[in-house]
N, CA and C atoms as a LAMMPS dump frame, in Angstrom:
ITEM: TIMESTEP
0
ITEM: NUMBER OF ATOMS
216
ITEM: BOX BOUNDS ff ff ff
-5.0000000000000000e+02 5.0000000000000000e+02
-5.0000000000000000e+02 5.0000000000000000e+02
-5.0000000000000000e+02 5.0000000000000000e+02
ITEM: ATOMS id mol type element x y z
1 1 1 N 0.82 -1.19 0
2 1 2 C 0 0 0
3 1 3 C 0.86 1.249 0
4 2 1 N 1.434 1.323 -0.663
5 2 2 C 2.818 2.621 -0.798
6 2 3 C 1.492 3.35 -1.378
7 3 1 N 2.031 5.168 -0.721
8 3 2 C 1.474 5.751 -1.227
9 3 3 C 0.117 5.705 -0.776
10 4 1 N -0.328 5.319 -0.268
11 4 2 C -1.744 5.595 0.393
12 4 3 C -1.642 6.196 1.885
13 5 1 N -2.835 6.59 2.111
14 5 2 C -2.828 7.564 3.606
15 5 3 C -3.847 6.842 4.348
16 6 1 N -4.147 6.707 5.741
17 6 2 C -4.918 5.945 6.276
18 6 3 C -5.849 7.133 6.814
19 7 1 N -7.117 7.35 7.009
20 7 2 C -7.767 8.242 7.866
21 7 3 C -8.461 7.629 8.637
22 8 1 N -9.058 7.813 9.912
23 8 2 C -10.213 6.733 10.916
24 8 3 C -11.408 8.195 10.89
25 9 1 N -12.444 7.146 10.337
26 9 2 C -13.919 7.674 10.937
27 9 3 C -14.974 6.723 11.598
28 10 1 N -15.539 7.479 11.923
29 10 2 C -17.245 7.089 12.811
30 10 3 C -18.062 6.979 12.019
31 11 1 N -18.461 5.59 11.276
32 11 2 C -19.665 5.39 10.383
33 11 3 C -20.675 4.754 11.489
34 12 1 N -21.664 5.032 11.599
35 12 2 C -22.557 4.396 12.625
36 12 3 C -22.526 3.775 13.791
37 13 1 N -21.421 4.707 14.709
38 13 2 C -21.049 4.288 15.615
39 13 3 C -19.786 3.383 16.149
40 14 1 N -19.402 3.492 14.962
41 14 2 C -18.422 2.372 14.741
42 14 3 C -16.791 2.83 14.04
43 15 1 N -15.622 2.638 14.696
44 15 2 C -14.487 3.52 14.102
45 15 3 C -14.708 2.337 12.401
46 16 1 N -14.123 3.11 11.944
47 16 2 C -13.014 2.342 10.29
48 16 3 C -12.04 3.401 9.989
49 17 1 N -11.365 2.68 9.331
50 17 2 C -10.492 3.562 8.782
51 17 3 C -10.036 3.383 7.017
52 18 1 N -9.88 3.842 6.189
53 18 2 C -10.108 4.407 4.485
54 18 3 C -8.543 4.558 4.452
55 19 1 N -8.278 3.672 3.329
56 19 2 C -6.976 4.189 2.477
57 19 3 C -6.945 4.436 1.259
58 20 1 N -6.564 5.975 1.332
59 20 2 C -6.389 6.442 0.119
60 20 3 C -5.227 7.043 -0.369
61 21 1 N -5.071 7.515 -1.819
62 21 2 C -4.075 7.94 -2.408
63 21 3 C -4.233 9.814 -1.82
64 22 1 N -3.041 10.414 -1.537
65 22 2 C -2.875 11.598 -0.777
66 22 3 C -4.143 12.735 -2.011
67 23 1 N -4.098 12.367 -3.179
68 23 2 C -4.318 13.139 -4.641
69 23 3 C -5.937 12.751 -3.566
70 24 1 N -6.629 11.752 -3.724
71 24 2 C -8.361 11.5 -3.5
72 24 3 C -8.46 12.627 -2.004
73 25 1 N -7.908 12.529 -0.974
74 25 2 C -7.698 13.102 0.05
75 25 3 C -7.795 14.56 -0.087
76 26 1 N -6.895 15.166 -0.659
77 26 2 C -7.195 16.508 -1.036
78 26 3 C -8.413 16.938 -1.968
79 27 1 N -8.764 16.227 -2.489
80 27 2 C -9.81 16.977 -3.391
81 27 3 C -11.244 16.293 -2.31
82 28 1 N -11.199 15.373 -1.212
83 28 2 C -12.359 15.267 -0.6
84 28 3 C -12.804 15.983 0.6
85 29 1 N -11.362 16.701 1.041
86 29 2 C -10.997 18.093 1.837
87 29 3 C -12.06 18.854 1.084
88 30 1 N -11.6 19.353 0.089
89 30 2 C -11.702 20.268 -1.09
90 30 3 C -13.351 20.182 -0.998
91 31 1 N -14.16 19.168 -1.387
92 31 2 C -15.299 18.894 -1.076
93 31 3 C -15.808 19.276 0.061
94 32 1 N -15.361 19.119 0.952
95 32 2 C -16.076 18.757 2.401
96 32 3 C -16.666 20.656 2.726
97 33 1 N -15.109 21.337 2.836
98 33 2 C -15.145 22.836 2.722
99 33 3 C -15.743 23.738 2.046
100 34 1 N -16.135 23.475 0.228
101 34 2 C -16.82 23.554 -0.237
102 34 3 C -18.357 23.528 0.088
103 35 1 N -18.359 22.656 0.626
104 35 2 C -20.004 22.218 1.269
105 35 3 C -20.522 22.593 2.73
106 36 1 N -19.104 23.374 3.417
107 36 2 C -19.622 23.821 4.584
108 36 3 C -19.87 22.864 5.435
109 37 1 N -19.137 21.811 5.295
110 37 2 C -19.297 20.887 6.38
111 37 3 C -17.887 20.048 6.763
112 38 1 N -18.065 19.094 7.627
113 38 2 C -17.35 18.557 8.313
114 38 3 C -16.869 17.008 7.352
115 39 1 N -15.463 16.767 7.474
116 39 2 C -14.964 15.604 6.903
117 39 3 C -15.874 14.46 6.806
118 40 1 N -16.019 14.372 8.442
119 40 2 C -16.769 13.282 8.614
120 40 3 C -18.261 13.014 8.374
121 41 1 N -18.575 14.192 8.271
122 41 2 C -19.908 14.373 7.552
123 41 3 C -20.222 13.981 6.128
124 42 1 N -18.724 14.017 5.184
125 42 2 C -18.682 13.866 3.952
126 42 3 C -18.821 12.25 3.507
127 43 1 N -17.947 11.809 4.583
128 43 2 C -17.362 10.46 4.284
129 43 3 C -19.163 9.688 5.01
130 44 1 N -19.787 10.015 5.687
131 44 2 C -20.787 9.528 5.963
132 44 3 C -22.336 9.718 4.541
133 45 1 N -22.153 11.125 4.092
134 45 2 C -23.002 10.974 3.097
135 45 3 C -22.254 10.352 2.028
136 46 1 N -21.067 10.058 1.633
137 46 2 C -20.959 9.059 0.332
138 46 3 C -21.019 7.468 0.901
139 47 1 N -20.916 7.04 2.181
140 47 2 C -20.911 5.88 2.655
141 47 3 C -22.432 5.133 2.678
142 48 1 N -23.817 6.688 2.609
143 48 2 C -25.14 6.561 2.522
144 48 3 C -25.333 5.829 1.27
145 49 1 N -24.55 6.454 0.267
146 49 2 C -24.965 6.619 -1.41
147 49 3 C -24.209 5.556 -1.652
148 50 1 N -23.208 4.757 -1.51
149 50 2 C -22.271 3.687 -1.694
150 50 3 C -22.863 2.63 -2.594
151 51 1 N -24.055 1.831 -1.726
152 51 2 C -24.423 1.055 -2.377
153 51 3 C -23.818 -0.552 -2.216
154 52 1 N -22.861 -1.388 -3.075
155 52 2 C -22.457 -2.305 -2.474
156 52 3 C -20.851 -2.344 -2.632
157 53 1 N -20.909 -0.887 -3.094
158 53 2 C -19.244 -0.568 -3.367
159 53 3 C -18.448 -0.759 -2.068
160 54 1 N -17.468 -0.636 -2.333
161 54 2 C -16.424 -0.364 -0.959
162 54 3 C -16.013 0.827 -0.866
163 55 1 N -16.17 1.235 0.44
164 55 2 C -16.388 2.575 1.056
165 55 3 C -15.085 3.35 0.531
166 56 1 N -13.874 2.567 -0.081
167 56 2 C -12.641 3.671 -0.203
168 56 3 C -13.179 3.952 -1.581
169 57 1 N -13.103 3.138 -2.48
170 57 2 C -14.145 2.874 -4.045
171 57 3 C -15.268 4.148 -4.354
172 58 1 N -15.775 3.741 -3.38
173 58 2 C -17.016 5.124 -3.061
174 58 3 C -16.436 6.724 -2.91
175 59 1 N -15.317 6.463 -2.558
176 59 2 C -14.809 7.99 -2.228
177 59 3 C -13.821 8.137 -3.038
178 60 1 N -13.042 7.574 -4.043
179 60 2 C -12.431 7.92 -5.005
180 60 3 C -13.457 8.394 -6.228
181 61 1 N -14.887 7.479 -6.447
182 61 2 C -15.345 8.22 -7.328
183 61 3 C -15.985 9.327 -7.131
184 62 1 N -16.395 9.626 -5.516
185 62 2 C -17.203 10.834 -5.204
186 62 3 C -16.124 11.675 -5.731
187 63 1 N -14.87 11.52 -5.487
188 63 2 C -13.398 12.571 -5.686
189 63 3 C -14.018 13.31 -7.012
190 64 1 N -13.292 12.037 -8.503
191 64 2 C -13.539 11.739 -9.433
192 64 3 C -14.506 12.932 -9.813
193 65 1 N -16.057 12.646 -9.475
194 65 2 C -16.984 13.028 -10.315
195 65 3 C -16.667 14.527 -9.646
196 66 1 N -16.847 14.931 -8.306
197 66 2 C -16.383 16.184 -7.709
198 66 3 C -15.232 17.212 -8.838
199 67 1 N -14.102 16.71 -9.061
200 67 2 C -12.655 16.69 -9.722
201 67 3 C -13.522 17.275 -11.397
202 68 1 N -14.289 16.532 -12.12
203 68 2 C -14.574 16.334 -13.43
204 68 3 C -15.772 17.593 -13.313
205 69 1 N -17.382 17.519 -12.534
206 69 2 C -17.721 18.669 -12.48
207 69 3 C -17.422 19.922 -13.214
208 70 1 N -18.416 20.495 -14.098
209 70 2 C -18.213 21.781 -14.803
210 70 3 C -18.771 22.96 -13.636
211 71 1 N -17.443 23.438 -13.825
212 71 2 C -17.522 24.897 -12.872
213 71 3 C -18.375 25.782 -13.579
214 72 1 N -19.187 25.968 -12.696
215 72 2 C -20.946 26.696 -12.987
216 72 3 C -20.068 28.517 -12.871
C-alpha cells in the first residue's frame, strides 16, 4: 500500500479507517469545505450513497466526479 494515507472515521457508531491515495484526500478536503461541512460528515453521506461498493471505491469516485464537475 505505498502511497496511500490511512484516515479513521465514525460510520454508525463504529471507528473504520479508508486508504487512500494523498491526490483523493485533497480533493475530498476540497469537497467537504466547499459544502460547509465537516470531513466526517462527507465520508458519511458518500458511505449513505455507496451502495455495495467499498467505502474507499465510493470515495475515489465521489473525488472523481467532484474533480470532473463543470464549474458553474
Amino acid at each position: 500500500m505505498a502511497g496511500l494515507k490511512k484516515r479513521s472515521v465514525l460510520l454508525s457508531g463504529h471507528a473504520t479507517s479508508i486508504a487512500l491515495e494523498p491526490e483523493f484526500w485533497a480533493v475530498l478536503d476540497s469537497m467537504a469545505a466547499e459544502r460547509g461541512s465537516s470531513f466526517a460528515a462527507l465520508i458519511v453521506s458518500i458511505d449513505r450513497g455507496r451502495g455495495d461498493r467499498p467505502l474507499a471505491s465510493a470515495c475515489r469516485v465521489a473525488a472523481l466526479k467532484h474533480a470532473q464537475a463543470p464549474i458553474l
